[in-house]
C-alpha angles and dihedrals in degrees: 000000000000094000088063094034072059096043097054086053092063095060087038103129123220137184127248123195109201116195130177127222132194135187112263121111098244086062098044088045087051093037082064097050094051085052101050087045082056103053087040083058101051084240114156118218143150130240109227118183118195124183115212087235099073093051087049090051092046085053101054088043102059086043084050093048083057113043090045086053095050091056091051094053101041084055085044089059095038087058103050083044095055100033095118093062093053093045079054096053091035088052096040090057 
């Protein structure tokens, strides 16, 4: 019974509230107060920081991934379309 009381916990659904915060003052003045509601209410939460750049790395990364694939794959296909010319030049030496 408690391996099902276990399994019923992992599709247990819960809610996320995602808010950004800039750096002007009035959002940092009004990222305090959320915070001190927060901890008035006995609401747990968690603090996550993300710097632009790492999205922006993800992001030349992934175009990078593909277009690197894509090469790989078009030579791939040039070279099966042209494999009896190289078994020619690989057999006349």
């Amino acid at each position: 019974m408690n391996k099902k009381a276990e399994m019923i916990k992992i599709f247990e659904k819960k809610k996320l509230i995602l808010t950004e915060w800039d750096n002007s003052p009035e959002s940092k003045r009004n990222f305090r107060k959320a915070i001190k509601k927060l901890k008035a209410e006995n609401i747990p939460f968690v603090i996550i920081e993300k710097r632009l750049i790492s999205e922006l790395g993800k992001k030349l990364y992934i175009s990078y991934s593909v277009i690197m694939d894509t090469i790989l794959l078009i030579t791939i296909i040039l070279a099966l379309l042209n494999a009896d010319k190289i078994l020619n030049l690989l057999t006349q030496s």
